[in-house]
One Martini backbone bead per residue (centre of mass of N, CA, C, O) as a GRO file, in nm:
protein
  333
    1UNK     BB    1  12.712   2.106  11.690
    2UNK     BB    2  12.832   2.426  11.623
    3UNK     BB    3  12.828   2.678  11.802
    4UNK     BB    4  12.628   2.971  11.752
    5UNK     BB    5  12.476   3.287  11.718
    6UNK     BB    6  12.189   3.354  11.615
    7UNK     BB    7  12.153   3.661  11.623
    8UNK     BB    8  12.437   3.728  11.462
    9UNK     BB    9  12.407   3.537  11.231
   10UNK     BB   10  12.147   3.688  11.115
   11UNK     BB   11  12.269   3.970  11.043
   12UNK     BB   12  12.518   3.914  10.876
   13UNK     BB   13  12.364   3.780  10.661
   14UNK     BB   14  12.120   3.987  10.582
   15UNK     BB   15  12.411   4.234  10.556
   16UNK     BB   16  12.502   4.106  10.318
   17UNK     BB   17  12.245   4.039  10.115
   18UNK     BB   18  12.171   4.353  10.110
   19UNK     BB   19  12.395   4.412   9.999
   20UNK     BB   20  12.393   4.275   9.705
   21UNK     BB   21  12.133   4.436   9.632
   22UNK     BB   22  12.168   4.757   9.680
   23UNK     BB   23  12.408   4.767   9.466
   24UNK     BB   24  12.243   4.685   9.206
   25UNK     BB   25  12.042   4.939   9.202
   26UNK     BB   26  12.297   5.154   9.309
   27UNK     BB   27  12.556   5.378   9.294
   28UNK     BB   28  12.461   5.554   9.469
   29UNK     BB   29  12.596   5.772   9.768
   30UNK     BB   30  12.495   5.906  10.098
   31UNK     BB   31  12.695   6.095  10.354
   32UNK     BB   32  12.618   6.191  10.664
   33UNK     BB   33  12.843   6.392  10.859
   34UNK     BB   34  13.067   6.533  10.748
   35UNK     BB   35  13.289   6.674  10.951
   36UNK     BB   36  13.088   6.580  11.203
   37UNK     BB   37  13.283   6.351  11.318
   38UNK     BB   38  13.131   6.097  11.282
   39UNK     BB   39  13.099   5.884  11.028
   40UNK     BB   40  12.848   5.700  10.834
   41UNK     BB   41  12.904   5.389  10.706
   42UNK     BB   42  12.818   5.103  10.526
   43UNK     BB   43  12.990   4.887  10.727
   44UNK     BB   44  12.827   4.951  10.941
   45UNK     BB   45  12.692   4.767  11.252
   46UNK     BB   46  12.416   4.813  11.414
   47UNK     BB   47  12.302   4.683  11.748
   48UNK     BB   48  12.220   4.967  11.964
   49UNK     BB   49  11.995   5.165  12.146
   50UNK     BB   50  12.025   5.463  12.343
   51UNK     BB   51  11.750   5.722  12.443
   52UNK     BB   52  11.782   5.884  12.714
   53UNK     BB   53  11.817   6.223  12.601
   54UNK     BB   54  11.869   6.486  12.403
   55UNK     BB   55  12.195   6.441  12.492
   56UNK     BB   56  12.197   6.106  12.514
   57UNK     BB   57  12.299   5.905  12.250
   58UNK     BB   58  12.361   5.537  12.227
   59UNK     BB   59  12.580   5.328  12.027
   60UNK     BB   60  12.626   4.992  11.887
   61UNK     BB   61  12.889   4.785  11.721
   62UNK     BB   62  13.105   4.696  11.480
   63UNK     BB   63  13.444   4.712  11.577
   64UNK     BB   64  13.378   4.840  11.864
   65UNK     BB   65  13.137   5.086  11.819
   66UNK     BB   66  13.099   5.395  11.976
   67UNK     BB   67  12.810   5.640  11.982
   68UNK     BB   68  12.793   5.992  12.045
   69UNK     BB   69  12.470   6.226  12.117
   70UNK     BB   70  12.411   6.562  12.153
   71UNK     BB   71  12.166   6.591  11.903
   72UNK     BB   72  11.948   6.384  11.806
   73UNK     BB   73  12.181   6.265  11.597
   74UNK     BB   74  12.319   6.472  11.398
   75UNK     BB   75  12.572   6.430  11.569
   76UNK     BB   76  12.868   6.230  11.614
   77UNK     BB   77  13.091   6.054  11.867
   78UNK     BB   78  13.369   5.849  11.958
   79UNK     BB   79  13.403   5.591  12.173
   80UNK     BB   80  13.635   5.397  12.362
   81UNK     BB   81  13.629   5.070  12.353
   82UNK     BB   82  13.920   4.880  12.338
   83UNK     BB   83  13.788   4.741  12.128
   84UNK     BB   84  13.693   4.488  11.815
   85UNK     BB   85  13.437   4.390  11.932
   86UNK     BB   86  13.154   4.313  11.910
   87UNK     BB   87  12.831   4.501  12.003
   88UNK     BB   88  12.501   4.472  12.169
   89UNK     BB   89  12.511   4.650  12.420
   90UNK     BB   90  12.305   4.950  12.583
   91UNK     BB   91  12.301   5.040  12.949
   92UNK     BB   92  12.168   5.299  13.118
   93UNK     BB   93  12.066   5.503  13.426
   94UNK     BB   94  12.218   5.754  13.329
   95UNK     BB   95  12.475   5.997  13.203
   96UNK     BB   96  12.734   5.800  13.342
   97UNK     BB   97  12.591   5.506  13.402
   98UNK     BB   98  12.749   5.246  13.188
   99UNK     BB   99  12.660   4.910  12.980
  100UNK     BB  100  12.848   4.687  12.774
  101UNK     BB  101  12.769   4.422  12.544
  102UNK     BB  102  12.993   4.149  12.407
  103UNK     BB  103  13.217   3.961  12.270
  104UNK     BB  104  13.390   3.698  12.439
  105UNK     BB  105  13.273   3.844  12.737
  106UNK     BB  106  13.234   4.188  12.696
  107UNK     BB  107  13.235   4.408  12.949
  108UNK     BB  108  13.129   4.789  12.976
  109UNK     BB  109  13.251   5.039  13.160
  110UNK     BB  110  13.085   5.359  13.322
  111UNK     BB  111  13.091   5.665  13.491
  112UNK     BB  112  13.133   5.895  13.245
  113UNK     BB  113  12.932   5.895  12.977
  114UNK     BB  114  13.200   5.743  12.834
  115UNK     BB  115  13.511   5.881  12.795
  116UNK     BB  116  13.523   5.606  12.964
  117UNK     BB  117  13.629   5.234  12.911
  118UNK     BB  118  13.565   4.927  13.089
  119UNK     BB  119  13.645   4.640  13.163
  120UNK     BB  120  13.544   4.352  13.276
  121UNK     BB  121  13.551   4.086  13.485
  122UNK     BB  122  13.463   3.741  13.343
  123UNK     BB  123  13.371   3.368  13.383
  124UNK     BB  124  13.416   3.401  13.024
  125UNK     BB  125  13.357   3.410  12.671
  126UNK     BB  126  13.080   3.438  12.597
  127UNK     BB  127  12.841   3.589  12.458
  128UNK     BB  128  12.686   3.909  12.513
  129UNK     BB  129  12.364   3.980  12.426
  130UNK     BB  130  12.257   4.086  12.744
  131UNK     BB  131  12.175   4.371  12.938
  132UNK     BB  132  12.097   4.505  13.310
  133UNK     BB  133  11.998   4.772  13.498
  134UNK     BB  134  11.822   4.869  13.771
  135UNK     BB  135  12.118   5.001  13.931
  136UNK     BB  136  12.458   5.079  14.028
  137UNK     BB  137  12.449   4.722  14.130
  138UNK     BB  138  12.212   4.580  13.981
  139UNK     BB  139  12.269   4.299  13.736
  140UNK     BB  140  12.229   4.164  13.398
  141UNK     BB  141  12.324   3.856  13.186
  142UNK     BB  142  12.325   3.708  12.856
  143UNK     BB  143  12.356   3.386  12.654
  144UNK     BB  144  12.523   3.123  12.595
  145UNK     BB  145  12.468   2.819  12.769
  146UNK     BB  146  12.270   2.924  12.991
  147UNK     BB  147  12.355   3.233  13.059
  148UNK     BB  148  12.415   3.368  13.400
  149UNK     BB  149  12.470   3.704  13.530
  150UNK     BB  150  12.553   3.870  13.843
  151UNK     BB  151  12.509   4.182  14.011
  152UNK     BB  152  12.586   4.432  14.304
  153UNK     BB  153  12.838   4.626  14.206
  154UNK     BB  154  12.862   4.705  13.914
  155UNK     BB  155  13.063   4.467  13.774
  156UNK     BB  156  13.306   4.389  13.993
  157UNK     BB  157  13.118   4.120  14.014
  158UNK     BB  158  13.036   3.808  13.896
  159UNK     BB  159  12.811   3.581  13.851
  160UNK     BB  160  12.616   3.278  13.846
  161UNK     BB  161  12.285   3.160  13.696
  162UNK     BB  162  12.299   2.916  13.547
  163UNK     BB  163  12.077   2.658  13.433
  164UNK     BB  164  12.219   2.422  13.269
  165UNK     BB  165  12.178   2.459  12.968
  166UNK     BB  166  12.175   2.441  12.595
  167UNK     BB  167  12.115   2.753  12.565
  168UNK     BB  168  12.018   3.066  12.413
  169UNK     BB  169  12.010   3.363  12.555
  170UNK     BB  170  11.927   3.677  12.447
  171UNK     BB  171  11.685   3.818  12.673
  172UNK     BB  172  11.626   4.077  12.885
  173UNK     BB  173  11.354   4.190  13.190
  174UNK     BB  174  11.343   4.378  13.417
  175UNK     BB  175  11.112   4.571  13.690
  176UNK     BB  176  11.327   4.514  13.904
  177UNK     BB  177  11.545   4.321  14.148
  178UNK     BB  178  11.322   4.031  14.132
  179UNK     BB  179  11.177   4.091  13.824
  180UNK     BB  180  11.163   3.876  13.569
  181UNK     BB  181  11.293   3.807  13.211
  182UNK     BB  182  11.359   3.559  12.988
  183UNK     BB  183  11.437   3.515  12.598
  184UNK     BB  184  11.505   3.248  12.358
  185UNK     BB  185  11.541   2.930  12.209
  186UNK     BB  186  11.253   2.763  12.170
  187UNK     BB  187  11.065   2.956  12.358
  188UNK     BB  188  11.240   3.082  12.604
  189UNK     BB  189  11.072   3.128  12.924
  190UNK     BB  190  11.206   3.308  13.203
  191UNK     BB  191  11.173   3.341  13.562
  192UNK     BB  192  11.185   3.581  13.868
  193UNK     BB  193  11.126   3.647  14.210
  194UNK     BB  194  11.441   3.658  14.349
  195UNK     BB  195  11.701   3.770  14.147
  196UNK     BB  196  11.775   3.436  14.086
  197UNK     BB  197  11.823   3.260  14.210
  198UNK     BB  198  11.562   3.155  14.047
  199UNK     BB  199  11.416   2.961  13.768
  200UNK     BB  200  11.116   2.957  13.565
  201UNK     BB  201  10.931   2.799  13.316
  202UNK     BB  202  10.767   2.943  13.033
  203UNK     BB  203  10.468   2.872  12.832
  204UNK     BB  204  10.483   3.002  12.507
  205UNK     BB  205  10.384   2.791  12.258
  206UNK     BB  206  10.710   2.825  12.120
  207UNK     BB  207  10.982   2.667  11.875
  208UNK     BB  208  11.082   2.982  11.839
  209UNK     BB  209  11.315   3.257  11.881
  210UNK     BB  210  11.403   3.455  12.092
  211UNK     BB  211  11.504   3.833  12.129
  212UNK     BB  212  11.271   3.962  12.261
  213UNK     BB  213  11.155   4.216  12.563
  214UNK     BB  214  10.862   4.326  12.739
  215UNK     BB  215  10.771   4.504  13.033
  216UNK     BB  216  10.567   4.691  13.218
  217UNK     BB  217  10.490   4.496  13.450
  218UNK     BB  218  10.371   4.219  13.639
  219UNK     BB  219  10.156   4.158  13.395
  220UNK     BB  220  10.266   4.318  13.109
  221UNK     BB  221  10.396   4.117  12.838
  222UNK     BB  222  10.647   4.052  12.528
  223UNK     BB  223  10.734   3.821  12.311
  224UNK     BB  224  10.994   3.820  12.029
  225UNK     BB  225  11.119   3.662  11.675
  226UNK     BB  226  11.069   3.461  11.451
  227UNK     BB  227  10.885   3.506  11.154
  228UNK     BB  228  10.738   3.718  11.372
  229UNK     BB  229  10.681   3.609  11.670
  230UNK     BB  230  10.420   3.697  11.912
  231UNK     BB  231  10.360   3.755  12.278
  232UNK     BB  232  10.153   3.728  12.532
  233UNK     BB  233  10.085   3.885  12.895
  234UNK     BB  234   9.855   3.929  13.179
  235UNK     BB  235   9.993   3.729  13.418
  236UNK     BB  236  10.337   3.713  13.415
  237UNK     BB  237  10.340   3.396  13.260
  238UNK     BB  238  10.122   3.197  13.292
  239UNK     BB  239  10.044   3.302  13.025
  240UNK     BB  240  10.068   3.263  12.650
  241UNK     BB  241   9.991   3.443  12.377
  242UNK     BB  242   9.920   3.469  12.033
  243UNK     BB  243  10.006   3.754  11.783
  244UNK     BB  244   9.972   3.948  11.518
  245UNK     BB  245  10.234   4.090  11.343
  246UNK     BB  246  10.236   4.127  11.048
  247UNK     BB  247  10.479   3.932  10.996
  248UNK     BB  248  10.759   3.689  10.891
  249UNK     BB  249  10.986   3.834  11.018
  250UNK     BB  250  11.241   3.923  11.216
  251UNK     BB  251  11.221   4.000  11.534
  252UNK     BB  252  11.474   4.225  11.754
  253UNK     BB  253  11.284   4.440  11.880
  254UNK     BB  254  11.087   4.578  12.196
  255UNK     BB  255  10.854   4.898  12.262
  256UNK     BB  256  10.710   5.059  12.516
  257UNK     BB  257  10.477   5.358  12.346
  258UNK     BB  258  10.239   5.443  12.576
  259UNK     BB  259  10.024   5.252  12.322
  260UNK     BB  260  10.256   5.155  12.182
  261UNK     BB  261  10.411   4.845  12.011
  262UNK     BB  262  10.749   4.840  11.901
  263UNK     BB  263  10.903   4.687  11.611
  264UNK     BB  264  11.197   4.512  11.484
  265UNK     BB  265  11.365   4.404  11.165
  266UNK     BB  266  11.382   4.283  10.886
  267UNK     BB  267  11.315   4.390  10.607
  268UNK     BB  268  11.239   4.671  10.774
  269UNK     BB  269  11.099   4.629  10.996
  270UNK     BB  270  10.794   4.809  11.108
  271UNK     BB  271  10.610   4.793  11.392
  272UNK     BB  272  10.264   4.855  11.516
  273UNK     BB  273  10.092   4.831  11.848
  274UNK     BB  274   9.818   4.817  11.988
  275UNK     BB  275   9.726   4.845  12.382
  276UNK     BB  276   9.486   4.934  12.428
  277UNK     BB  277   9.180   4.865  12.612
  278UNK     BB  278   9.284   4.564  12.539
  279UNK     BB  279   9.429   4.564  12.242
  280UNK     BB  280   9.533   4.391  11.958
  281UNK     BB  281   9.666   4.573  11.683
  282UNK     BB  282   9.877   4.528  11.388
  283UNK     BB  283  10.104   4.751  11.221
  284UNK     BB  284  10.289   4.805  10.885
  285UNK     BB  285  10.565   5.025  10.825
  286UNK     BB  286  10.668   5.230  10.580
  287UNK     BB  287  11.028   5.239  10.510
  288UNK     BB  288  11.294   5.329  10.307
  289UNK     BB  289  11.461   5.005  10.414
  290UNK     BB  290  11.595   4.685  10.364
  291UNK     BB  291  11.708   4.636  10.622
  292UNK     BB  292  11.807   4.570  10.909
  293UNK     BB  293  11.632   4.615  11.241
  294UNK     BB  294  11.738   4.597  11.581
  295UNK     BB  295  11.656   4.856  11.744
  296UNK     BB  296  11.455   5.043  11.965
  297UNK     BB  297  11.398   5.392  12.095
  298UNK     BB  298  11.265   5.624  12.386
  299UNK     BB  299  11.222   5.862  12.569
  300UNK     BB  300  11.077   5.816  12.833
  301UNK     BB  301  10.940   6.122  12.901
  302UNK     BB  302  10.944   6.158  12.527
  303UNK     BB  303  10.736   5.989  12.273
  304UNK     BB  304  10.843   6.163  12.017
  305UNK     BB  305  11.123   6.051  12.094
  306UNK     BB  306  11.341   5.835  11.837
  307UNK     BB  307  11.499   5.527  11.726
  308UNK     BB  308  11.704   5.387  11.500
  309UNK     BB  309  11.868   5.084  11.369
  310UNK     BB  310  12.138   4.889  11.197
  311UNK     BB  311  12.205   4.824  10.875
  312UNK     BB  312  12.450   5.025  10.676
  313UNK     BB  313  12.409   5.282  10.893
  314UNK     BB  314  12.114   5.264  11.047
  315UNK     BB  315  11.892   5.579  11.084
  316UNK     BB  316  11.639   5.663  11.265
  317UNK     BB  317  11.384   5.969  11.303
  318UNK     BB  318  11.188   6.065  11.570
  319UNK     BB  319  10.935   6.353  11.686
  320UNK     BB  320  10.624   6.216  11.639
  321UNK     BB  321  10.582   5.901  11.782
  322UNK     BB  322  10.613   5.755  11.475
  323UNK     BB  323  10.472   5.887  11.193
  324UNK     BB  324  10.773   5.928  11.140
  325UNK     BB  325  11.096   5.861  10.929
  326UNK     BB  326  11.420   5.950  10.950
  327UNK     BB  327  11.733   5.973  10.849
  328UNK     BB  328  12.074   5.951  10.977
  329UNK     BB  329  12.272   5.814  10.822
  330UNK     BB  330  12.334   5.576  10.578
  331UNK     BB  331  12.233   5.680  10.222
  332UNK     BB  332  12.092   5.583   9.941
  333UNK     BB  333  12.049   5.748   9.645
   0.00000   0.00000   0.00000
């Protein structure tokens, strides 16, 4: 059977689908920025957001297309990523140094906030579907056919920590140095307690593919997939229970804010789980968009700002901590 990534191929088929639903629905249509930077258009398809803090937001997605706003989004500038290739992720520890993985091996870095972007040069062609970096040298990425890939010096040698086998790697979330977990299809968790060295496999219950994961610190994490299926841990992935997301809709990405755990996905899916006092109980919030929606980010230390982004050039944003969100993309009239 011919190998091809997963979510790339789930996000382009949604992206056709959902684009010729809503031509026929409607022939207006507002694109919103103009003359003010890059415009928004409706072949974007973004795949990733960072809202680092309220000047520094980065966006990522088809066609190499890098996007910095320093207004909350109200206006973008794009920025040079000297490639053509899908950009999958976006990943900052400061204002100035980030690294973007995606098709065909590629891995970008910068150390001036974007102004320049330079290739990573790894040994692989396979797509590069997640990367995280601890701090300004140690950093992990992953892929299909197994692939796991680290680094100790920021990017400038990328090693294989690969486990050697067929399996296709979408997310991972590392909460230090040490102690890690990555997240596949066939509802694959591997865990690492010593920085990748070694990979562990934990049972996950599920036997469909995880997008996403997302660990608050070394005892409790989530993570979702197909279907809409979502999976908890409170003992380091020791054990995982299914809890319901309420949709069956494809969950790609997920974040903890607050007391709340936020979801997004297919057919405009944002679902909020409430996480207080040890309860699991998720709401399916009603949006205005039957887009997909890939990435969801918050201001890490002011939870009352976040983004979304998505299919046909769909950004959404929020200011009261998700209770609202407002358009700031291409808007269908």
């Amino acid at each position: 059977m011919k190998r091809f990534i997963y979510l790339h191929t789930l996000i382009l088929s949604m992206g056709l689908v959902f684009s010729s639903c809503e031509k026929s629905s409607s022939n207006k249509t507002t694109i919103l920025n103009q003359n003010k930077g890059y415009t928004i258009q409706e072949r974007d398809k973004f795949y990733h957001v960072c809202f680092l803090n309220r000047e520094n937001v980065w966006i990522v997605g088809q066609f190499g297309v890098i996007l910095h706003s320093s207004d909350e989004g109200e206006t973008w500038q794009q920025q040079d990523s000297k490639t053509e290739n899908p950009l999958y992720r976006v990943e900052f520890i400061d204002e100035n140094n980030g690294w973007i993985s995606g098709a065909y091996g590629t891995i970008l870095h910068t150390n001036d906030g974007g102004k320049n972007w330079e290739a990573q040069a790894i040994d692989t062609e396979e797509n590069i579907l997640d990367i995280q970096f601890v701090d300004e040298g140690r950093g992990w990425a992953v892929g299909p056919w197994g692939t796991i890939l680290h680094t100790n010096n920021g990017g400038k040698k990328w090693e294989s920590q690969s486990i050697g086998e067929d399996i296709t790697l979408n997310c991972l979330y590392f909460i230090d140095s040490q102690e890690g977990w990555i997240g596949g299809e066939w509802g694959t968790i591997l865990h690492t307690a010593n920085g990748g060295k070694e990979w562990v496999k934990q049972e996950s219950s599920l036997e469909t593919s995880l997008f996403a994961i997302y660990f608050t610190d070394l005892k409790q994490g989530w993570a979702a997939g197909m279907l809409g299926k979502m999976v908890y841990t409170h003992d380091g992935g020791k054990t995982w229970k299914q809890i319901e997301s309420g949709t069956a809709n494809a969950l790609l990405d997920i974040v903890v804010a607050d007391d709340s755990l936020w979801s997004v996905g297919s057919r405009g899916s944002l679902i909020r789980t409430s996480i207080s006092h040890g309860g699991i109980e998720s709401t399916v919030l009603p949006i205005k968009t039957y887009q997909w929606l890939s990435s969801i980010s918050f201001i890490s230390d002011d939870h009352h700002y976040g983004l979304i982004v998505g299919g046909r050039g769909t950004i959404l944003y929020t200011q009261d901590g998700g209770d609202n969100w407002i358009h700031k993309g291409y808007v269908l009239g």
